[in-house]
C-alpha positions as CSV (number, residue, x, y, z in Angstrom):
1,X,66.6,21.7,-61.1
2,X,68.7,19.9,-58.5
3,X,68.0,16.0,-58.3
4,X,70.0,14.1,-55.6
5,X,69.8,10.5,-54.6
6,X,67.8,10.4,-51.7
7,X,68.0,8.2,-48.2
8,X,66.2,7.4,-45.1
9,X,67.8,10.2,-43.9
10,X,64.3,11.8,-44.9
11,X,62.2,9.6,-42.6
12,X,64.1,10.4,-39.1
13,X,65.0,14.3,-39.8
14,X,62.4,16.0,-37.4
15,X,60.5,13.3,-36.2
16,X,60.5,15.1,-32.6
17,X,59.3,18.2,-33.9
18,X,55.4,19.4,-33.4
19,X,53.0,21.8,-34.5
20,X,54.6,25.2,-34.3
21,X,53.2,28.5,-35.4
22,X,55.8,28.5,-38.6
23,X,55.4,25.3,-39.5
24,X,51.3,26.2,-40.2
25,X,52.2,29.6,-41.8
26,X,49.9,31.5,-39.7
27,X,50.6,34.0,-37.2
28,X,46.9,35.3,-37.6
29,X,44.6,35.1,-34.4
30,X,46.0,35.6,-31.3
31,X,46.7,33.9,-28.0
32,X,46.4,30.5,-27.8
33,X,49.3,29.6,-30.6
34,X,49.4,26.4,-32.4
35,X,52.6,24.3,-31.0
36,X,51.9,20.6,-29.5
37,X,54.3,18.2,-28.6
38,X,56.6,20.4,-26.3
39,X,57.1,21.0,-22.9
40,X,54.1,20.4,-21.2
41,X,54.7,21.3,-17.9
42,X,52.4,23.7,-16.5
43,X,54.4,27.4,-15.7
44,X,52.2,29.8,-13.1
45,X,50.9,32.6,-14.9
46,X,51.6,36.2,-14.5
47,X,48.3,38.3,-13.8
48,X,47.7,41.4,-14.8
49,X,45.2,43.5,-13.7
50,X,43.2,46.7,-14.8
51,X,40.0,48.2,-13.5
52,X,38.0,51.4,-14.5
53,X,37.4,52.3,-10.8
54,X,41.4,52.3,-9.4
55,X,41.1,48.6,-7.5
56,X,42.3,45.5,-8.7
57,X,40.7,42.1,-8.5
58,X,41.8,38.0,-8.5
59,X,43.6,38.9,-4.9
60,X,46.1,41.1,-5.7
61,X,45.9,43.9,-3.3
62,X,47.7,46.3,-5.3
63,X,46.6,49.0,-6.6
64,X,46.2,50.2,-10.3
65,X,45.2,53.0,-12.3
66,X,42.1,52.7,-14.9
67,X,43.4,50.8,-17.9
68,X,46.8,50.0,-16.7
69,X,48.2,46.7,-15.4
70,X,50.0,45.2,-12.6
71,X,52.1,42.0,-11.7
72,X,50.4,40.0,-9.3
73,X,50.2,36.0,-9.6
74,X,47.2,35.3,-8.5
75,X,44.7,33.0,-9.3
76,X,41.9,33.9,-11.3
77,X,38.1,35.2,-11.2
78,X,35.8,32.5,-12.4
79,X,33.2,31.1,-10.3
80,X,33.5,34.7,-8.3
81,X,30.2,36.2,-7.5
82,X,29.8,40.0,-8.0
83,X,30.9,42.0,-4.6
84,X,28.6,43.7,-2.5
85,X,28.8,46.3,-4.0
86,X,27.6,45.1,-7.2
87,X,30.6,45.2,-9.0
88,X,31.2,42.0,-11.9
89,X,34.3,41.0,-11.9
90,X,36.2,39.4,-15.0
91,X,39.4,38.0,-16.0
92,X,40.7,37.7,-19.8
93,X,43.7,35.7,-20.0
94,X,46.0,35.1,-23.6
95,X,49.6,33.6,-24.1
96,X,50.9,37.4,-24.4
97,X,52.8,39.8,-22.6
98,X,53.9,43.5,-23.3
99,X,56.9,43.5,-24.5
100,X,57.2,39.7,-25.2
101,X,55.1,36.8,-27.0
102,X,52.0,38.2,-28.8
103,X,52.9,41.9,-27.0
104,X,50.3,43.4,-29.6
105,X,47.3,41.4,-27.8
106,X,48.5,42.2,-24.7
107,X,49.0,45.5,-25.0
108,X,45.7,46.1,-26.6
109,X,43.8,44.0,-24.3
110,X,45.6,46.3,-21.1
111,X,45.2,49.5,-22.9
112,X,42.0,49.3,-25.1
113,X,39.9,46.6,-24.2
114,X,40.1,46.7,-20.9
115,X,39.0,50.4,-20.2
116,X,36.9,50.7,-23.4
117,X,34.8,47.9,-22.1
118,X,34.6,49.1,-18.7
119,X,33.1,52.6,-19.9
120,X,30.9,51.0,-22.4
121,X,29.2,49.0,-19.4
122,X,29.3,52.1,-17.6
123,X,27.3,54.0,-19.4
124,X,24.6,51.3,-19.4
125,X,24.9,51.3,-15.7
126,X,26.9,48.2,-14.9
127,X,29.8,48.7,-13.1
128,X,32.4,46.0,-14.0
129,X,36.1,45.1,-13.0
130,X,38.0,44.0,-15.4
131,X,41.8,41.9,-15.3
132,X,44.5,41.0,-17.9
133,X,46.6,37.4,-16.6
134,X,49.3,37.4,-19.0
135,X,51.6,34.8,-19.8
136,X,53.9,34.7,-22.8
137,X,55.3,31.5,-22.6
138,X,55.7,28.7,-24.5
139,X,52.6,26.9,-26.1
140,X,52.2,23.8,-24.4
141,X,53.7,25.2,-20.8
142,X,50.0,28.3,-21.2
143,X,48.1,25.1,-22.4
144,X,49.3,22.9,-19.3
145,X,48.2,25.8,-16.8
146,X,44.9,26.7,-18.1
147,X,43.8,22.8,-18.5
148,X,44.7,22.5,-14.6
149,X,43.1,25.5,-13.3
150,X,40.0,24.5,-15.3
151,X,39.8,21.3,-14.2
152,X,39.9,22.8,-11.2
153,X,36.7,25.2,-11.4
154,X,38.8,28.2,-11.5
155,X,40.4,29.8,-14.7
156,X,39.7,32.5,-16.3
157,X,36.2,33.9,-17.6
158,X,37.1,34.7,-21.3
159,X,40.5,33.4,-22.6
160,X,42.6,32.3,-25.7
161,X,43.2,29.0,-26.8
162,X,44.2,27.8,-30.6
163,X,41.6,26.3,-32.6
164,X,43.1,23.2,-32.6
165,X,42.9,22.8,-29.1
166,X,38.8,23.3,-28.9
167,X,38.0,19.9,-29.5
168,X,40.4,18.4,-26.8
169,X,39.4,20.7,-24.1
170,X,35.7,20.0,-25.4
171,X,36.2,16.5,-24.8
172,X,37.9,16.9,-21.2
173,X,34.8,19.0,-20.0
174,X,37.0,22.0,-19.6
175,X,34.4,24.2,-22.3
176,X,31.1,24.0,-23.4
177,X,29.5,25.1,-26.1
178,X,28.0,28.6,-26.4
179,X,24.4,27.8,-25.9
180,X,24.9,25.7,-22.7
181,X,27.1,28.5,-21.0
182,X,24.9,31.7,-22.6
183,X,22.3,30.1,-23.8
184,X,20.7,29.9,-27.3
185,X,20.9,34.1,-27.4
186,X,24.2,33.6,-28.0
187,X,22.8,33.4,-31.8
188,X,21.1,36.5,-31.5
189,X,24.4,38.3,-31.3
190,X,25.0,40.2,-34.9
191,X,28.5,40.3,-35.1
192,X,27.8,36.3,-35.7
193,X,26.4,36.7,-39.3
194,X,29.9,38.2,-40.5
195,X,32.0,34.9,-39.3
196,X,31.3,32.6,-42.6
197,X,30.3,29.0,-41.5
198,X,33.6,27.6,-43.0
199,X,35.5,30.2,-40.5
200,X,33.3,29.2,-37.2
201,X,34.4,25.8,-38.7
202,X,37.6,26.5,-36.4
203,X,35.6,26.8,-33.1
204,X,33.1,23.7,-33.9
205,X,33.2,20.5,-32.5
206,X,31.0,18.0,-33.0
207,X,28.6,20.6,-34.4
208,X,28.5,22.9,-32.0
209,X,30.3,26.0,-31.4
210,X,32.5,26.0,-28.2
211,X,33.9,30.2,-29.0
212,X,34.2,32.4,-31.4
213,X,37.2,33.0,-33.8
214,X,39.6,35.9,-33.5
215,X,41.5,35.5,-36.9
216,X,42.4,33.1,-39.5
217,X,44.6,32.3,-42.5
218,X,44.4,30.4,-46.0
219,X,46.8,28.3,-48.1
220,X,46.9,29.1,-52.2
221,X,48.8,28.4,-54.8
222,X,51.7,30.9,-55.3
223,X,53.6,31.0,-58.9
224,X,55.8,33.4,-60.4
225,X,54.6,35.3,-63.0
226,X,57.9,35.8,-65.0
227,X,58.7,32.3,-65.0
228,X,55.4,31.2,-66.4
229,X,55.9,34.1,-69.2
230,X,58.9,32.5,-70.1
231,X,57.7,29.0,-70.2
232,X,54.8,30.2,-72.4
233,X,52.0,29.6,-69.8
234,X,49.5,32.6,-68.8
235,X,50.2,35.4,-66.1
236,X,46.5,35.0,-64.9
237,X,47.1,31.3,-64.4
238,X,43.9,29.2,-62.6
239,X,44.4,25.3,-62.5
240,X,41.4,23.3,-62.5
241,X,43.0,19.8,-61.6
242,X,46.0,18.5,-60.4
243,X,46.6,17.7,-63.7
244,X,47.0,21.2,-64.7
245,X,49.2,22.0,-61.9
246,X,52.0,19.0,-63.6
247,X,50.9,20.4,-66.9
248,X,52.2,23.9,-65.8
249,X,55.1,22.4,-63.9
250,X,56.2,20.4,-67.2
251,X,56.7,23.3,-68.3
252,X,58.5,25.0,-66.2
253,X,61.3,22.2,-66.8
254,X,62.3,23.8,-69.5
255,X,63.9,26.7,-67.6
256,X,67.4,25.8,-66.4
257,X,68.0,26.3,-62.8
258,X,64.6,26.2,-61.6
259,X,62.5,23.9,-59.7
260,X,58.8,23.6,-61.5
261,X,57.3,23.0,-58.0
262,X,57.5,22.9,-54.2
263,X,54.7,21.0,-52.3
264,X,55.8,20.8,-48.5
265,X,57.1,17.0,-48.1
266,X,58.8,15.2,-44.8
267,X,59.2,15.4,-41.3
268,X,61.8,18.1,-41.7
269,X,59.1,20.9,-42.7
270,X,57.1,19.8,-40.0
271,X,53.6,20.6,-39.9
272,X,54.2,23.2,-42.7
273,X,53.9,19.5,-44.8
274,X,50.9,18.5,-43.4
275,X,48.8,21.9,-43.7
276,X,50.5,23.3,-46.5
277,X,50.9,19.8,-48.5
278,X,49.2,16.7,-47.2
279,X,45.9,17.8,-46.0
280,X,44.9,20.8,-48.8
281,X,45.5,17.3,-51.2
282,X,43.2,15.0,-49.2
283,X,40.4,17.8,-49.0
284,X,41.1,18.1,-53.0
285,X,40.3,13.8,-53.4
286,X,36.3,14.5,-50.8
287,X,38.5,13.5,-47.5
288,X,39.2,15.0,-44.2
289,X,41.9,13.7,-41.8
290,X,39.2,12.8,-39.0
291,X,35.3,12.2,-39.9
292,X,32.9,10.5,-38.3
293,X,35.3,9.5,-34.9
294,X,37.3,8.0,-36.8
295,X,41.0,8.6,-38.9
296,X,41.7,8.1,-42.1
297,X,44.0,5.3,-42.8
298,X,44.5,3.5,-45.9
299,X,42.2,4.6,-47.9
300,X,42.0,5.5,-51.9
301,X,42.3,9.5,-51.1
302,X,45.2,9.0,-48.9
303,X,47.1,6.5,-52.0
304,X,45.9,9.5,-54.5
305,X,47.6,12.0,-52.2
306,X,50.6,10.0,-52.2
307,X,50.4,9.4,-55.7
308,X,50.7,13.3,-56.0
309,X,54.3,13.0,-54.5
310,X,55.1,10.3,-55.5
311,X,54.8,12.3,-59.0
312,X,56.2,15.3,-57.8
313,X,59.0,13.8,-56.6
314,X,59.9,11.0,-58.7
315,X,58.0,10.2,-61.5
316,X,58.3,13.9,-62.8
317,X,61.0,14.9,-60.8
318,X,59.6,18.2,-60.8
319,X,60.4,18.7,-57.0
320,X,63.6,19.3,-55.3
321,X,63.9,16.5,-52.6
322,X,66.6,18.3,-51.3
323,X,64.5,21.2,-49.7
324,X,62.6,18.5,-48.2
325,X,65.2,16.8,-46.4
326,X,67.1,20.2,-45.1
327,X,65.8,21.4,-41.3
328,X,65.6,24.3,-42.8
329,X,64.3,23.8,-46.0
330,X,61.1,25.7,-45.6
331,X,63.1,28.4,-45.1
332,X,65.5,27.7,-48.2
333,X,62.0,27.5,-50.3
334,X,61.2,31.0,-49.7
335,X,64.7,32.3,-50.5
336,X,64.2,30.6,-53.4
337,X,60.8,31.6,-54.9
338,X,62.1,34.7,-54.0
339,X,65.0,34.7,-55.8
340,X,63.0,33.7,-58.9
341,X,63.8,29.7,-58.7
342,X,60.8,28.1,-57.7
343,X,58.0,28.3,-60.0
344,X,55.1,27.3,-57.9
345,X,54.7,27.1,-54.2
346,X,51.8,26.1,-52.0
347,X,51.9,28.0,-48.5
348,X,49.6,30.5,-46.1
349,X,48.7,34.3,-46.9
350,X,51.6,34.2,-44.2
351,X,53.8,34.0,-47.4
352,X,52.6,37.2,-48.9
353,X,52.3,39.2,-45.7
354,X,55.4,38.5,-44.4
355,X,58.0,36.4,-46.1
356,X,57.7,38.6,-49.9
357,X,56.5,41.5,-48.6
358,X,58.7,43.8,-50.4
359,X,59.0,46.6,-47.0
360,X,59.8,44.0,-44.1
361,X,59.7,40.3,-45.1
362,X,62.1,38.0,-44.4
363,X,62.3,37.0,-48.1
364,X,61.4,40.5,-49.6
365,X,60.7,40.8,-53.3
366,X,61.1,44.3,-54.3
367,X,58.9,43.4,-57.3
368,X,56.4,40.9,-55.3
369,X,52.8,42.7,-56.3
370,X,54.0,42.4,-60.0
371,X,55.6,39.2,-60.4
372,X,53.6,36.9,-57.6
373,X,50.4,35.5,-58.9
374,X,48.0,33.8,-56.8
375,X,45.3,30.8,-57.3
376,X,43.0,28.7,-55.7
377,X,43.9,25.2,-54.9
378,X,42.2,22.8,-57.3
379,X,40.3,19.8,-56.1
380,X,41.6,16.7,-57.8
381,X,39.5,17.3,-60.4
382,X,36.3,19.4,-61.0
383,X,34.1,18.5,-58.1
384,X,36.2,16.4,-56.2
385,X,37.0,18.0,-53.2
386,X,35.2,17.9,-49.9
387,X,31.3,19.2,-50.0
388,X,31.6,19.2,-54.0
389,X,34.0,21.7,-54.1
390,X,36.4,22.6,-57.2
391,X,38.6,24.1,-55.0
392,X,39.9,23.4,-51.4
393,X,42.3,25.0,-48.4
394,X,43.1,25.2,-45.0
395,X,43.3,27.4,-42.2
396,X,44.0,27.6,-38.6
397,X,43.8,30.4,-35.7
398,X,42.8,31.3,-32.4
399,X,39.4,30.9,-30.4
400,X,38.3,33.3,-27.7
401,X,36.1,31.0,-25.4
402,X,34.1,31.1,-22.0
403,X,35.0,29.2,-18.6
404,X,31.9,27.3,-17.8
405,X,32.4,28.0,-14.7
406,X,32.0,31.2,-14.6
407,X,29.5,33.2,-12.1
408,X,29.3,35.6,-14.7
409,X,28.2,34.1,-17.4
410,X,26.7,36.7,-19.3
411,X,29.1,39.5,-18.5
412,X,32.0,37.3,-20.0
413,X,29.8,36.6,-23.3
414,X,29.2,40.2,-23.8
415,X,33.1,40.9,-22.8
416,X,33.6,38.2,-25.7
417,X,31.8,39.5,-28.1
418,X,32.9,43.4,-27.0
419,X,36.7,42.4,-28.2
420,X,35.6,40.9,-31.6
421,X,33.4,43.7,-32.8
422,X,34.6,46.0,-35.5
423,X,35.9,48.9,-33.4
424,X,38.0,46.5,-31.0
425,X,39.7,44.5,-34.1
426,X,40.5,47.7,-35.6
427,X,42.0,49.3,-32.7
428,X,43.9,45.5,-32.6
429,X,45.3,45.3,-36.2
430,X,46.7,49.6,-36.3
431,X,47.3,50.0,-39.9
432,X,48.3,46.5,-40.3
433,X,46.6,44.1,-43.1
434,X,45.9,41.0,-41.6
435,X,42.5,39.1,-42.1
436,X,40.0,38.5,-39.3
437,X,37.3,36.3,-38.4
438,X,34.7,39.0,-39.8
439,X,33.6,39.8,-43.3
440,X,32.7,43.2,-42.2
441,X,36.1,44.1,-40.8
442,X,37.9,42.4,-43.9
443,X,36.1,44.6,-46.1
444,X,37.7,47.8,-44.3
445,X,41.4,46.6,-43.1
446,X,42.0,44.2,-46.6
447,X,40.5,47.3,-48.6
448,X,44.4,48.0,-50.4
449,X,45.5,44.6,-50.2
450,X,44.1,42.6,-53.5
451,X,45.5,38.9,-52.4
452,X,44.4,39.1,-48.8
453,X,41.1,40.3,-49.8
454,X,41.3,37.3,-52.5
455,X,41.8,35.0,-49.3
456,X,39.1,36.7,-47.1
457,X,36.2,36.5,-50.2
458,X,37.3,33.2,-52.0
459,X,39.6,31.0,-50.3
460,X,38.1,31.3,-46.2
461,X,34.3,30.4,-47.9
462,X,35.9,26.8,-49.2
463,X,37.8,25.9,-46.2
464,X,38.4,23.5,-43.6
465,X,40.2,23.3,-40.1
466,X,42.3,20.6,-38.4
467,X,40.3,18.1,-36.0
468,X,40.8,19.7,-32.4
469,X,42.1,16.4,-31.1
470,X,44.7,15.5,-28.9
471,X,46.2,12.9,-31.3
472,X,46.5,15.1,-33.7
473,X,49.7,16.4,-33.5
474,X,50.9,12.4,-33.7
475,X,48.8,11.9,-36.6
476,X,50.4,14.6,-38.6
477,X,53.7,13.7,-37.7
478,X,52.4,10.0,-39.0
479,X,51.3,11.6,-42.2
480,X,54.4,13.6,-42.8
481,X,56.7,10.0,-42.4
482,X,54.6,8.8,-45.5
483,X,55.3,11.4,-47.4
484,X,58.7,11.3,-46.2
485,X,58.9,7.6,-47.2
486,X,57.2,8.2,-50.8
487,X,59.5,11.0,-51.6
488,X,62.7,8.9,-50.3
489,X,61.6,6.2,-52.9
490,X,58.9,3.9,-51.3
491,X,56.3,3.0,-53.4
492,X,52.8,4.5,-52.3
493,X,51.5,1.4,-51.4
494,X,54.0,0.3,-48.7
495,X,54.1,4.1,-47.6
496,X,50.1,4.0,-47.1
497,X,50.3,0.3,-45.2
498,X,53.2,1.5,-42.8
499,X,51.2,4.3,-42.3
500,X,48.0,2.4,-41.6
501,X,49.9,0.3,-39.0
502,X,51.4,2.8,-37.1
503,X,47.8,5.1,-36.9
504,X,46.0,1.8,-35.7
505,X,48.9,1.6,-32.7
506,X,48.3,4.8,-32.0
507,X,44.8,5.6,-31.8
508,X,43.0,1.8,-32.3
509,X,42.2,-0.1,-34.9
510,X,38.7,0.5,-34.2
511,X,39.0,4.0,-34.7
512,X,40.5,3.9,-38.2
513,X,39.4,3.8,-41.9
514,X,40.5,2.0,-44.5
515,X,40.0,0.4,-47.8
């Protein structure tokens, strides 16, 4: 394993970048994407528009056969009562485009949803009009836009936004929760039973539900089975500590070449540290990031999930720093698990779908469903980890929401709930394994894929979600500079003050733990 003498170099690398879809491992969900930090100014939208009876709606003029689409700019539907002629008219809007950003989405939303919808209403004698405002740009510029034109009273009726946005946009007044825009019937709706409590967790805020979740992820422990064999530890490998997890990586010293274990560290890997790394740990010790309204600071869990790198990285030494400090060591990390010189590697489901997938990954292992093994995430030790748990993750995805403002309230919900039911995610996902917010779906799509159905029945039940708030991204970026700092040689207790005094600059003394 490589060992080389570390600098500060550690502590500035990336310390501009922000939550980005690769840095949490996830491209599950759809729509709203998961970047902060970037270029926030607001870019007009691109609507699309697609109706059942040949007329288009949100001003455009233009006319457009049933389920098809056409370019028109306008502004959008909400707060628009029904036309004369009874007609309810609805606008969807995503981050997507066909034949750009998220074209799956859009395409499905144009082609299926859209007309699917429209003849399902039909035939219980509503006549409805339905339009597709596509955007497909970047994160923050579709964020920016759909902030402004709900602060406005307009916006869309049913649209995208990433789960880590809900609680921001909660606080601003730009959603509501379910049961003040639908009312309480909202929990009368069946599909609702098959999106596990932990999995709504990522459209709650403040104990309520603000939308309903369209996808979602989970971080494991990955570890290759051949290196274990030859470091005499088990090919069915389950850690029930952290303990075990250095046990195991001790190990794994013994084989030249290879480094024992890669836990996301830095500001170089981005958020890929924080959601990967920093906050899996913290859930591990009983702790979340934000509780109660206020942060954690410098607390005991935050010094033990320092501690863990600080053992990683230099006490052990069973981590490469080096993959840490490279912009594109996340990158590097994959190449190298694949190439059989990483033994153990926390990341997403993202990892297995798409980086080692053996037909089209990025890093494909020819051999993956034989040599990668798979684990749950230990607590700290049994019991330890947040609601009692032995075992901890975390996950992220998109939200389908309402626009408060909406005239047609009720139409929207039942447009809402039309594009999350079994048929509709199906018809989204094609043959393509990918987990969902619904039990019932998982069961079907996940049916030939053992580790994604491992994620949807046993790591999605035991996880936890990133607070929705708009210092988040900041926070993160906070937390990654003390891991940075540990794993560049500060001790854990200078690491853990500068980070207390830089979270009490940024959000308040008042509004931070510590202790």
């Amino acid at each position: 394993m490589r060992r080389y003498a570390r600098s500060t170099a550690i502590l500035a690398a990336g310390t501009a970048l922000a939550l980005t879809l690769a840095g949490c491992g996830s491209d599950s969900g759809s729509g709203g994407g998961t970047s902060a930090g970037a270029d926030t100014s607001a870019a007009a939208a691109t609507s699309h528009t697609a109706a059942a009876d040949g007329t288009t709606s949100s001003g455009d003029t233009s006319e457009a056969a049933p389920g098809t689409s056409t370019a028109g700019g306008s502004e959008s539907s909400a707060g628009t009562s029904a036309p004369s002629g009874g007609t309810v008219t609805l606008t969807i809007s995503t981050n997507g485009i066909s034949g750009g950003k998220n074209a799956q989405e859009a395409d499905w939303i144009t082609n299926w949803v859209i007309p699917e919808f429209t003849k399902a209403e039909a035939a219980k004698g509503v006549t409805v009009q339905v339009s597709y405002q596509s955007s497909g740009v970047d994160d923050e510029k579709y964020k920016a836009k759909l902030a402004l034109d709900l602060k406005a009273g307009s916006g869309p009726d049913v649209f995208s936004i990433d789960g880590i946005w809900v609680g921001e946009f909660a606080q601003a007044g730009y959603i509501k929760p379910l049961e003040d825009v639908v009312g309480a019937d909202y929990q009368s709706w069946d599909g609702l039973k098959q999106i596990n409590e932990a999995v709504q967790g990522n459209a709650t805020f403040d104990g309520k539900l603000y939308g309903l979740p369209t996808g979602t992820d989970g971080r494991v422990l990955y570890y290759n089975k051949k290196l274990f064999q030859q470091a005499g530890l088990p090919a069915d490998w389950h850690p029930a500590s952290w303990d075990d997890i250095f046990a195991a990586a001790d190990k794994l010293k013994s084989i030249d070449g290879v480094t024992p274990l890669q836990m996301n560290a830095g500001t170089a890997m981005g958020e890929a540290t924080t959601m990967q790394g920093i906050l899996p740990l913290l859930a591990g010790t009983g702790a979340q990031i934000y509780t109660d309204g206020k942060w954690l600071g410098n607390t005991q869990q935050l010094r033990d999930v320092l501690s863990f790198y600080d053992k990683a990285y230099n006490t052990d030494q069973v981590g490469d720093p080096d993959l840490q400090l490279d912009a594109k060591g996340r990158d590097e990390s994959f190449a190298e698990f694949a190439a059989g010189k990483i033994g153990i590697l926390a990341e997403s489901d993202y990892f297995w779908r798409s980086v080692v997938n053996p037909k089209d990954g990025v890093a494909p292992m020819k051999d993956r469903n034989d040599t990668v093994g798979y684990t749950l995430i230990p607590a700290q030790k049994a019991g330890a980890g947040i609601r009692g748990q032995d075992f901890v993750s975390m996950s992220g995805g998109a939200v389908y929401t309402l626009n408060p403002n909406s005239k047609n309230a009720k139409a929207s919900w039942d447009l809402m709930t039309f594009m999350l039911s079994p048929e509709a995610i199906e018809a989204r996902l094609g043959d393509q394994a990918q987990i969902t917010s619904r039990d019932d779906v998982n069961k079907t799509v996940l049916a030939n894929d053992p580790m994604l159905t491992f994620v949807a029945t046993k790591v999605l039940p035991l996880t936890a979600y990133r607070p929705g708030l708009a210092e988040y991204p900041e926070v993160s970026m906070l937390l990654q500079q003390a891991t940075a700092d540990v794993v560049s040689g500060t001790s854990v207790d200078d690491a853990a003050a500068s980070y207390q005094e830089a979270l009490e600059k940024l959000v308040g003394a008042d509004k931070v733990t510590s202790g």
